[in-house]
N, C-alpha and C positions, 0 to 999 in steps of 0.2 A: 363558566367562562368569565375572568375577568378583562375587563375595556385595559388599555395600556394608559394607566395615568399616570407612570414615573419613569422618568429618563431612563432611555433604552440602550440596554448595554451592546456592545459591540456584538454581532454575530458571527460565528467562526466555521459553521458548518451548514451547508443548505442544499435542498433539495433533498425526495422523499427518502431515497436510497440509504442516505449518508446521514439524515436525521431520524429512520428509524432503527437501523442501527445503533446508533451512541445513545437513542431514548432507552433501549433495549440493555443496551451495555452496564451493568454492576460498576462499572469500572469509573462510571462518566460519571464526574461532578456537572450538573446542569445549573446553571442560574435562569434562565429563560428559555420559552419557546415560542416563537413569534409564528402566528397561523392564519392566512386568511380565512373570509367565513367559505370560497370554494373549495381550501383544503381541507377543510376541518372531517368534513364527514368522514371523506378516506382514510383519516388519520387515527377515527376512533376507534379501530381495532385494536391499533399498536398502542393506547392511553390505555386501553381497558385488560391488553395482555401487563400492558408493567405495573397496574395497580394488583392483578394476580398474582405477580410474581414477587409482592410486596418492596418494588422499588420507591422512594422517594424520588417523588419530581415534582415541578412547580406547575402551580395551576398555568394551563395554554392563555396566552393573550392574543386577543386578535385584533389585527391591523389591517386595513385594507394594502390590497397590492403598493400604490406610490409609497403607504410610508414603510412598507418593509424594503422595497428597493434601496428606499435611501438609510437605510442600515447595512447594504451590503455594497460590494464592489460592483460599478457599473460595469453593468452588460450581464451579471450573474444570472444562469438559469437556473433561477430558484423554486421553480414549480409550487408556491405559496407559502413554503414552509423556509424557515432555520433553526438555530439553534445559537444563544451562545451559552458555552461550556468551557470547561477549563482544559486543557493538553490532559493527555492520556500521561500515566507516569514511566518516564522514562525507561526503555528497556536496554540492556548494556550486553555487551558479547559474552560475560560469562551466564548471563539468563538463556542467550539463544542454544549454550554449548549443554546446558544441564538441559533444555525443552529437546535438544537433539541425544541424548542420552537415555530420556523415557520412553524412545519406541525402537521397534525395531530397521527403522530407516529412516535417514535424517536427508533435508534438502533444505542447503541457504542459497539464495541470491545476492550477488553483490553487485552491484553496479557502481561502477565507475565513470563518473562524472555524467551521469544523465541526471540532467537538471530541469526538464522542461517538465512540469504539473503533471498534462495531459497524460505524458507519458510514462511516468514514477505512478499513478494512479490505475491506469490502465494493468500494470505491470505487478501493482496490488492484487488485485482484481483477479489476476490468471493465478496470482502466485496462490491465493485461498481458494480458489474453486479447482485447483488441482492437488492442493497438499500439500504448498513447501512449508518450510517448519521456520522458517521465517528472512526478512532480508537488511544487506546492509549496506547502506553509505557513506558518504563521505559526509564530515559534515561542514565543511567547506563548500556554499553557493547549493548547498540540497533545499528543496523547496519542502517549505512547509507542509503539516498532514492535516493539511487545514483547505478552505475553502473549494476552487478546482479540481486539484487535485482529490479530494476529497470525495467531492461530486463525479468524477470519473472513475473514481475507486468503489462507488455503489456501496459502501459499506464496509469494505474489506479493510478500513484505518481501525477496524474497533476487531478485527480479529486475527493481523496479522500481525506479529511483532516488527517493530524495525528498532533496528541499532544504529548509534550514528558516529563511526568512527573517525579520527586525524588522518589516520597513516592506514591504507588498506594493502599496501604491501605488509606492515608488520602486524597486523590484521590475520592476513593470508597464513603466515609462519606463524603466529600461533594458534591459527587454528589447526598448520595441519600439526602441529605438534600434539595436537589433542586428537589424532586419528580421522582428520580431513581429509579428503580428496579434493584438488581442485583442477576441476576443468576451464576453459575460458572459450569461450564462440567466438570463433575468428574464421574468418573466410579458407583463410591460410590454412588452416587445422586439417590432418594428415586424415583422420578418420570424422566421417558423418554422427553424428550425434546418435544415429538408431543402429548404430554397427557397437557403440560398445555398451560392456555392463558397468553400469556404475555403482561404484564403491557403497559401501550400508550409511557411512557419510560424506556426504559429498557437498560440493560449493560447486556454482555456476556462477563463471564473471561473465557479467555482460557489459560492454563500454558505450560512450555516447556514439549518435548514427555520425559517420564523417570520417572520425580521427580513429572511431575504436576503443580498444583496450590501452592505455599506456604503457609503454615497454617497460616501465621498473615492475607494473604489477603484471604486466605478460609474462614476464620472466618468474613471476614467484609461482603461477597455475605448473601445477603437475602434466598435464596435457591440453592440448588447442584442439577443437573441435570444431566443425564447421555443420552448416544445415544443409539438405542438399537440393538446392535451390539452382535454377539452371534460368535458358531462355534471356532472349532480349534485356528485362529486370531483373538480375538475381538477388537484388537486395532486398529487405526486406526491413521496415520500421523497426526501431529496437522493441516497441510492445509487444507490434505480432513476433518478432525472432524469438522472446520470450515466450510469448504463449505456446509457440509449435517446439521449442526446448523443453518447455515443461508437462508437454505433453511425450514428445518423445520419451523423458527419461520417466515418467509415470508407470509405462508399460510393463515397466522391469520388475 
């Protein structure tokens, strides 16, 4: 364990979930890992699986709680630990169409203008512990795969792809030009999400809570689809609407 005696570089990712993860991840260029001495213990399991798995990483610095807060964003629940590390490299729409080509059924998410951390993370989170094959934004006011979001994603930044496109209407058209199906969850939508089958590839747009889907890319989805959600509240958070989409279309 080295004491922290040279200026501390920014931290990008924190808490255990989202720091054992990318310690884990082949992928993750790391410069630092900032550790208090109460996290350290829990931690040495995941130090001593990525020295077996002969990853490179920098020896842990520890810091007591005040000076790792003041490396991160106030109010961050950072449960002792961060990291900082460089961005994942860039994944692009023809990487997600050839990863939906290797198996025998493909699932993207797209969302449309949901820009709030919490929820872009949360949204991570369902999409790998159910199997989609990966998701895409705008990338116009999309939140970073970094800090909160990150931390509500539990990890799932270091193993789901995201793509971040201009134009998700012409997005849409080429994807289904490549044998896309696209659904869009909309209240409106003629059929419940567990009434149909869905295509071997498919896309799910999901829009921000309020406004929705925007009509240019409602109009590009092949069909609208709705949850079937009743009672006094029928609405439903855009994370959980996605969880309980991606679980219905899993079934199939």
């Amino acid at each position: 364990m080295k004491n922290r005696n040279q200026q501390a570089q920014k931290a990008s990712l924190y808490g255990t979930h989202a720091v054992r993860e990318a310690w884990l991840n082949p992928a993750r260029r790391i410069q630092a890992l900032y550790i208090t001495p109460q996290a350290r213990g829990d931690f040495e399991d995941t130090i001593k699986e990525a020295q077996r798995q002969g990853l490179k990483r920098p020896s842990p610095l520890q810091v007591e709680k005040q000076e790792l807060e003041r490396l991160l964003p106030r109010e961050a629940v950072h449960q002792g630990i961060a990291l900082a590390c460089a961005p994942l490299e860039e994944t692009g729409l023809r990487d997600l169409m050839i990863l939906a080509d290797s198996g025998p059924r493909a699932l993207l998410l797209m969302l449309d203008q949901v820009t709030d951390p919490h929820n872009v993370g949360a949204i991570l989170r369902s999409a790998s512990a159910f199997g989609a094959t990966g998701v895409i934004m705008q990338s116009k006011h999309a939140p970073d795969l970094t800090g909160v979001l990150a931390k509500t994603a539990c990890g799932a930044v270091e193993h789901i792809p995201v793509a971040f496109e201009t134009n998700l209407s012409r997005t849409l058209e080429e994807l289904k030009n490549n044998g896309f199906f696209a659904y869009g969850l909309d209240e409106r939508g003629e059929s419940t999400i567990g009434e149909i089958d869905p295509a071997q590839k498919s896309i799910l747009v999901l829009g921000a809570e309020g406004p929705g889907i925007r009509r240019l890319v409602k109009e590009h989805c092949d069909q609208l689809v709705r949850l079937p959600t009743g009672g006094p509240i029928a609405s439903l958070n855009v994370s959980n609407a996605a969880a309980v989409a991606l679980y219905a279309l899993k079934k199939h």
